[in-house]
C-alpha positions as a LaTeX table, in Angstrom:
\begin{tabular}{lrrr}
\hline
Residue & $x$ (\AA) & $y$ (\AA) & $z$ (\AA) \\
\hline
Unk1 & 86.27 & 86.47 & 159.11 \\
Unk2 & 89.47 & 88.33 & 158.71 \\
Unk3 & 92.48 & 87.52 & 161.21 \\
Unk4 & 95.28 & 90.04 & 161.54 \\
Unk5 & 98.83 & 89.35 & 161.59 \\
Unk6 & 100.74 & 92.49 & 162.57 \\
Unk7 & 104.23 & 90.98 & 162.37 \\
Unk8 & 106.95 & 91.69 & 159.15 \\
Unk9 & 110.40 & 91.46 & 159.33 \\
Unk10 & 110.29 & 94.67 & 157.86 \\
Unk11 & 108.44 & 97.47 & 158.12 \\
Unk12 & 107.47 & 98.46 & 154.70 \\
Unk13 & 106.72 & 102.42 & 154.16 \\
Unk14 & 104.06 & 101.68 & 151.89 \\
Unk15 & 101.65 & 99.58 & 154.40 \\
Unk16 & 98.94 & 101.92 & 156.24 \\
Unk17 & 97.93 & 98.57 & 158.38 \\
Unk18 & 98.89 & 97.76 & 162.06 \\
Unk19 & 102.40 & 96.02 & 162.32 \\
Unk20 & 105.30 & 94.96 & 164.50 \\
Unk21 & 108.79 & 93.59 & 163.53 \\
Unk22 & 108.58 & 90.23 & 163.67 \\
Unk23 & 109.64 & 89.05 & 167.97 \\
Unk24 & 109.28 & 84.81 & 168.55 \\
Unk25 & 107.91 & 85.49 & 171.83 \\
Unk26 & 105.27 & 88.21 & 171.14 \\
Unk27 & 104.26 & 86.05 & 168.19 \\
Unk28 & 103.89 & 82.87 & 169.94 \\
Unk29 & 101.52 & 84.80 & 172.73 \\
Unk30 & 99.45 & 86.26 & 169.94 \\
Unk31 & 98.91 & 83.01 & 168.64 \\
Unk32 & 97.95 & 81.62 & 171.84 \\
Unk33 & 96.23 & 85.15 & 172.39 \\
Unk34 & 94.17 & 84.66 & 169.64 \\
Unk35 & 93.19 & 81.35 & 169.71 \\
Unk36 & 91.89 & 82.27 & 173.41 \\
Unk37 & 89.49 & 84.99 & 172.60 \\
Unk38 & 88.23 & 82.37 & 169.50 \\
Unk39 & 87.79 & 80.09 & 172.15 \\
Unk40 & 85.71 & 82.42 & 174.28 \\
Unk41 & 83.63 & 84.07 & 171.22 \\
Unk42 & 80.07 & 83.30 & 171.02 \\
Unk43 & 80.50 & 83.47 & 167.12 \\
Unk44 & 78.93 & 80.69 & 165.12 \\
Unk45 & 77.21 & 79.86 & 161.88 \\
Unk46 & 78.78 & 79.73 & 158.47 \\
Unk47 & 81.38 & 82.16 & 156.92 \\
Unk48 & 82.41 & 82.17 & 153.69 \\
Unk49 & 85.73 & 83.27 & 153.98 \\
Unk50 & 88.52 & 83.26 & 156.62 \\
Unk51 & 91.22 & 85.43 & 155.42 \\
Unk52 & 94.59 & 86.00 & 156.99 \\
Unk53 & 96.12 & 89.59 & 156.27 \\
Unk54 & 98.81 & 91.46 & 158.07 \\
Unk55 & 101.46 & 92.17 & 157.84 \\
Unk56 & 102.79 & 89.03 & 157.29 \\
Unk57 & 100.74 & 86.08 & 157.82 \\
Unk58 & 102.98 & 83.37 & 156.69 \\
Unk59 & 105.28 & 84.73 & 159.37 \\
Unk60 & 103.50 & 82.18 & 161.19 \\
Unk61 & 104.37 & 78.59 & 160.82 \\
Unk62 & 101.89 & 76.52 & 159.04 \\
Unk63 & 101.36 & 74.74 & 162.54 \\
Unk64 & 100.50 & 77.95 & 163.54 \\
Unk65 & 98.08 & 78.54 & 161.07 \\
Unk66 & 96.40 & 75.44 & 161.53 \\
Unk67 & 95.74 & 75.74 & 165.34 \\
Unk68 & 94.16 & 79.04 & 164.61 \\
Unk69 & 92.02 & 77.86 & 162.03 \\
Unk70 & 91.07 & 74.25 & 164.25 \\
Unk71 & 89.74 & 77.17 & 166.75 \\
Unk72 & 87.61 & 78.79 & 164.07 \\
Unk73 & 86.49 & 75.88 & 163.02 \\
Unk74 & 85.00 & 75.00 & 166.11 \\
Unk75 & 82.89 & 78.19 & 166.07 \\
Unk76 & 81.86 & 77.86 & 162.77 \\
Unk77 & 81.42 & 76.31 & 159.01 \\
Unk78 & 84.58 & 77.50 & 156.68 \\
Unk79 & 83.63 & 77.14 & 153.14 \\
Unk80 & 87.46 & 79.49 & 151.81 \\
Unk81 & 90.50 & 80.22 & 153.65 \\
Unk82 & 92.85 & 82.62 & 151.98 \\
Unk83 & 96.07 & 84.11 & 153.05 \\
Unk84 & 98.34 & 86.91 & 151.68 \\
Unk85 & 102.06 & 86.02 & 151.34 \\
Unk86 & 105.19 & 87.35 & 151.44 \\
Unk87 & 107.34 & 85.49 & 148.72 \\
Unk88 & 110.87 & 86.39 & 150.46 \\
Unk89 & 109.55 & 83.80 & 152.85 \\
Unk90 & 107.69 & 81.56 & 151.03 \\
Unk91 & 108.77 & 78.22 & 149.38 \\
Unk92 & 107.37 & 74.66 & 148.21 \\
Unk93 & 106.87 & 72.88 & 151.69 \\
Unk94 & 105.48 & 75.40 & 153.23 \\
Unk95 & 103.14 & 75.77 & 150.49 \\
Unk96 & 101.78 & 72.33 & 150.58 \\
Unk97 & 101.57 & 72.34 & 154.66 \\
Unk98 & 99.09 & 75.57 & 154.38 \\
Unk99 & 96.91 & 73.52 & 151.27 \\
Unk100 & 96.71 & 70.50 & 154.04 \\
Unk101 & 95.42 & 73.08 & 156.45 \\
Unk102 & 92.80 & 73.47 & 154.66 \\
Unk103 & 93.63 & 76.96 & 152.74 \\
Unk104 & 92.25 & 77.68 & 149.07 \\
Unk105 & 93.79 & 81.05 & 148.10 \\
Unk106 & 97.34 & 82.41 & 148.02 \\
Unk107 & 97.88 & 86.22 & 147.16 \\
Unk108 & 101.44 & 86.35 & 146.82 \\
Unk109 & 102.68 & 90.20 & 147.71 \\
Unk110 & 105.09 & 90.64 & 145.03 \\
Unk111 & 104.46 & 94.85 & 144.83 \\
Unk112 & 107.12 & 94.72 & 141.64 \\
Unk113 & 109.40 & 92.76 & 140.07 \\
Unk114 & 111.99 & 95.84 & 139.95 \\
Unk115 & 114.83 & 95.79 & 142.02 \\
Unk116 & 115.09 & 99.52 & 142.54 \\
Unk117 & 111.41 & 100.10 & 142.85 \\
Unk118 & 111.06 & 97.87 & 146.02 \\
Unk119 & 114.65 & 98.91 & 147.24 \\
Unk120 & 112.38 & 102.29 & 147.77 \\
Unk121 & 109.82 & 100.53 & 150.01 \\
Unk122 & 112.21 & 98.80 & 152.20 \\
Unk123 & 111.50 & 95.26 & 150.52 \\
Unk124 & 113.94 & 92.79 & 148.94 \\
Unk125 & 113.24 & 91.76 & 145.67 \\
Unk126 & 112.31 & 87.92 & 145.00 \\
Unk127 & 113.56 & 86.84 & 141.26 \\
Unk128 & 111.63 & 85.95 & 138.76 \\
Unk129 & 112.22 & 82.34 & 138.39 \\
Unk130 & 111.58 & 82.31 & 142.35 \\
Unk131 & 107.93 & 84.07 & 141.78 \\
Unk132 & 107.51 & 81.51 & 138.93 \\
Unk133 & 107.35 & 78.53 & 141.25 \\
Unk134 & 106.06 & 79.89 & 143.43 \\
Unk135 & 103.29 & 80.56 & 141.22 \\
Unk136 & 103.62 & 77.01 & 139.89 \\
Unk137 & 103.35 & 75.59 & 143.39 \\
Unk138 & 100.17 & 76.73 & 144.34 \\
Unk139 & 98.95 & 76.13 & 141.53 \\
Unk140 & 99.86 & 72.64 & 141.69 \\
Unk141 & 98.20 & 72.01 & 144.93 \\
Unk142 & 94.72 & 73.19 & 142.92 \\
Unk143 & 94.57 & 76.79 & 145.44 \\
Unk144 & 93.17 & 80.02 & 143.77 \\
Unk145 & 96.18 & 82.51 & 143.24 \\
Unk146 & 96.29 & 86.39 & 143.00 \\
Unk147 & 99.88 & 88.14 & 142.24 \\
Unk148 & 99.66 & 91.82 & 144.03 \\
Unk149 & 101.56 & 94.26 & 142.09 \\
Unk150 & 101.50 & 97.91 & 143.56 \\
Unk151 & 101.79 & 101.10 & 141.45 \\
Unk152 & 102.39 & 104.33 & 142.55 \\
Unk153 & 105.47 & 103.19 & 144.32 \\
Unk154 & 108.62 & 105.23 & 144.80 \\
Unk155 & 110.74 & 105.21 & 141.80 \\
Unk156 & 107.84 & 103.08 & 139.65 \\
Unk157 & 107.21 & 104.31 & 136.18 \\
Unk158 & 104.34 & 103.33 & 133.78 \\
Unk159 & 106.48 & 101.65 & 131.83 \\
Unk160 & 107.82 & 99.30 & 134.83 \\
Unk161 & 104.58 & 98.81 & 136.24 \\
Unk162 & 103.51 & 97.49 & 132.64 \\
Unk163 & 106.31 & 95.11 & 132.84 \\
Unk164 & 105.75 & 93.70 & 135.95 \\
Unk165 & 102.60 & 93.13 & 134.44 \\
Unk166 & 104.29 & 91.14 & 131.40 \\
Unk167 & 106.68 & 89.12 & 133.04 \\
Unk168 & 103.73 & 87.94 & 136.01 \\
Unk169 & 101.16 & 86.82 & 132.74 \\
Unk170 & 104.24 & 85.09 & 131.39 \\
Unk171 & 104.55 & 82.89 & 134.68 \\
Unk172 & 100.84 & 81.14 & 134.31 \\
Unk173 & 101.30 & 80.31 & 130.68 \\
Unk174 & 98.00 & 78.17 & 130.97 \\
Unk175 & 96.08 & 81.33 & 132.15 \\
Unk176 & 92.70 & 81.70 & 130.61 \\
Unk177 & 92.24 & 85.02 & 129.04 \\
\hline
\end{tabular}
């Protein structure tokens, strides 16, 4: 099952997929929007994976999240939940809220490391040490991780995309090879 959460609070020029700058109100009514036509679904059974992509998914407060997935849940079996994230937004709490909710993956949209790369897309760039733990956090709460790096964006060399490479293996210093 894949859920799609069209709201950033940028528009990045490199995203193809549906979004909307970020709006409180239009976010809380596609919340409630959402869980309403879960609610009136027929869908049941078992699925393997729930996945929330966007945009921005962790635009939504991890209370958010959870009513979402209680209405999936009531529809049908949920063996993975996985959710993409956008670090400038992420942090330790929220983290931990979105493990008790029952998710098992975090893909953490870094795109690069390189200040003047993402300046190109439209996207602040996190530091490193801030990637690092965030890295460290979800590790800590036992989820599966990914780290998305893009290439091929604006202003990205070979050699920059090979050292956003380097300095993301040398954040999981326990990764198995």
């Amino acid at each position: 099952i894949y859920i799609h959460v069209p709201f950033c609070r940028t528009l990045c020029n490199f995203c193809p997929f549906y979004k909307k700058l970020y709006n409180f109100n239009q976010c809380s009514k596609y919340v409630d929007a959402l869980i309403s036509e879960i609610d009136s679904s027929t869908v049941s059974g078992q699925a393997n994976w729930v996945y929330f992509g966007g945009g921005t998914p962790n635009i939504l407060t991890a209370h958010q999240l959870t009513r979402i997935l209680e209405a999936v849940r009531s529809k049908v079996n949920v063996e993975n939940i996985g959710i993409e994230l956008l670090p400038d937004i992420l942090n330790a709490d929220y983290i931990k809220e979105i493990k008790i909710a029952g998710f098992t993956r975090a893909s953490i949209g870094v795109e690069s490391l390189q200040t003047h790369v993402l300046k190109g897309t439209g996207r602040s760039a996190p530091r490193k040490e801030t990637i690092a733990e965030l890295v460290k956090q979800v590790k800590y709460r036992g989820m599966w991780l990914n780290i998305d790096i893009m290439i091929g964006l604006p202003g990205q060399t070979g050699e920059s995309f090979i050292e956003d490479i380097g300095e993301i293996i040398k954040m999981d210093p326990d990764r198995k090879s």
